[in-house]
C-alpha positions as CSV (number, residue, x, y, z in Angstrom):
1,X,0.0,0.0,0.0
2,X,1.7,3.2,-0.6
3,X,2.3,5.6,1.8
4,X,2.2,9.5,2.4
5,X,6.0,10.8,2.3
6,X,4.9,13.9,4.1
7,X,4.5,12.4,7.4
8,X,6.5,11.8,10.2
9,X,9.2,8.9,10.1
10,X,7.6,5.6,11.4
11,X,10.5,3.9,13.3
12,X,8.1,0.4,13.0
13,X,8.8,0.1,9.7
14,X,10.2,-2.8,7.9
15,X,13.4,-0.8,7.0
16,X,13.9,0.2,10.3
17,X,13.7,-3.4,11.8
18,X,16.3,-4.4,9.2
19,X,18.6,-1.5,10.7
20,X,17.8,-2.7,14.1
21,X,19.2,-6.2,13.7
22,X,15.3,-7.2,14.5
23,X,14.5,-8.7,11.1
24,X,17.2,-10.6,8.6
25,X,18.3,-9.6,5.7
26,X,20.8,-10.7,2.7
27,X,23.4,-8.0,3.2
28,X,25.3,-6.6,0.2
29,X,27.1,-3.7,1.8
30,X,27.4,-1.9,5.0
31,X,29.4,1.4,6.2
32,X,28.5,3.9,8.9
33,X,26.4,5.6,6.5
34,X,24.4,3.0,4.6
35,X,23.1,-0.7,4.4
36,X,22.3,-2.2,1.0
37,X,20.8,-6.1,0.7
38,X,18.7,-8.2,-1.7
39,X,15.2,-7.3,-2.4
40,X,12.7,-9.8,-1.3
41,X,11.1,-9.5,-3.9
42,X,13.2,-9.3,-7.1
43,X,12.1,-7.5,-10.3
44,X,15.5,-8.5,-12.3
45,X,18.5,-10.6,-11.8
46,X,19.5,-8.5,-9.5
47,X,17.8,-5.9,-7.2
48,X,19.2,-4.6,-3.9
49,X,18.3,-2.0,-2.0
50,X,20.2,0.6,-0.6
51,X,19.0,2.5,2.7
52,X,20.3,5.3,4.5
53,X,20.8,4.4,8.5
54,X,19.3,7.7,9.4
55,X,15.9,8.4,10.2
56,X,14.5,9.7,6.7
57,X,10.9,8.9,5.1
58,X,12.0,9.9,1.4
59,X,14.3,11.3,-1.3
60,X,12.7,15.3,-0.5
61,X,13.0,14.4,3.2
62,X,16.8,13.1,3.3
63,X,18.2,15.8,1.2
64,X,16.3,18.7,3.4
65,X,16.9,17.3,6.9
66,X,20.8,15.1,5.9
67,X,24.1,16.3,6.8
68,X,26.7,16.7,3.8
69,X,28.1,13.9,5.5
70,X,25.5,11.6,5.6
71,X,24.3,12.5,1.7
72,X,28.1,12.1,0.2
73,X,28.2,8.6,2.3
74,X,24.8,7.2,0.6
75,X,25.4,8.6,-2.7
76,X,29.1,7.1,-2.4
77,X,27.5,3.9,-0.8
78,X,25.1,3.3,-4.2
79,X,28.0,3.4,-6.3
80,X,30.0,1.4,-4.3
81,X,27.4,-1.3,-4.2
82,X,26.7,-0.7,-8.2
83,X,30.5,-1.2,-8.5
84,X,31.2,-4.6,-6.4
85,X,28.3,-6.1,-8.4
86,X,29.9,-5.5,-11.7
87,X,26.7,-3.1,-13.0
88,X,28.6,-0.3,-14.2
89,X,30.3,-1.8,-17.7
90,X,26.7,-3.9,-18.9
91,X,25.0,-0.9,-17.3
92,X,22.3,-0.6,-14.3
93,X,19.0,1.3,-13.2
94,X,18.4,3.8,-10.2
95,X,15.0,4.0,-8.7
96,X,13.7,5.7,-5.7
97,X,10.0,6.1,-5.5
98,X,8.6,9.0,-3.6
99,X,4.9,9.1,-1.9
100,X,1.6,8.3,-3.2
101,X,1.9,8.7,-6.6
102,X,5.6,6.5,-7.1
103,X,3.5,3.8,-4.9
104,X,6.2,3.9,-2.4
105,X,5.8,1.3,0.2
106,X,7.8,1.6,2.9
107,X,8.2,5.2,4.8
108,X,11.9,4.3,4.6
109,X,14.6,6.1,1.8
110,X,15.7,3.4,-0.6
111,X,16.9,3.4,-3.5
112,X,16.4,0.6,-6.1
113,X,19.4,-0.7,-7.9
114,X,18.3,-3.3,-11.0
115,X,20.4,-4.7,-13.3
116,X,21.5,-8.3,-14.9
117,X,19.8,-8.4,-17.8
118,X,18.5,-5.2,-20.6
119,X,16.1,-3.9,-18.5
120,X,14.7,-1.8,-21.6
121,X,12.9,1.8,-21.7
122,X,11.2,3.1,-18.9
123,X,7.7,3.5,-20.4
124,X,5.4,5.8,-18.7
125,X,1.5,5.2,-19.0
């Protein structure tokens, strides 16, 4: 069900459990500034997700409330993880869905990384 990104962060959420140690998860990378693991639910031969550790509901909420420090480290952290799973040279796709409308689902950042096959246009309808 997608949520409202305009309210406050929920710190019950699935993302936040993952963070907690309270719920497992397949990790890909960790640093003091981000965790990235499998997706559940995979929509291509490979889909992680990368989350910021802090406390942010989405993309408009992380870049107003982040230190430089903690937006450098996540930015840096998605490449890294793009990087180590050899995305870059057959090429990779960022997605990060935002409120109602993007049908984001959990009032966590994360950003989507696909890639492992063409993934082809993005086609908007």
């Amino acid at each position: 069900m997608p949520i409202d990104a305009t309210l406050p962060y929920d710190d019950q959420n699935i993302f936040a459990k993952i963070l907690r140690g309270e719920i497992p998860c397949k990790k890909v990378f960790e640093d003091d500034w981000a965790l990235a693991f499998h997706d559940i639910n995979p929509q291509a031969p490979t889909h992680v997700l990368v989350i910021p550790k802090g406390a942010y509901v989405c993309w408009d909420d992380f870049s107003a409330k982040a230190s430089d420090a903690e937006i450098a480290g996540f930015v840096r952290a998605v490449g890294q993880v793009a990087r180590a799973l050899g995305l870059v040279e057959p090429g990779y796709r960022l997605l990060a869905n935002i409120g109602m409308d993007s049908h984001q689902e959990v009032p966590h950042l994360h950003v989507h990384i696909f890639g492992g096959k063409p993934l082809g246009p993005m086609l908007m309808r």
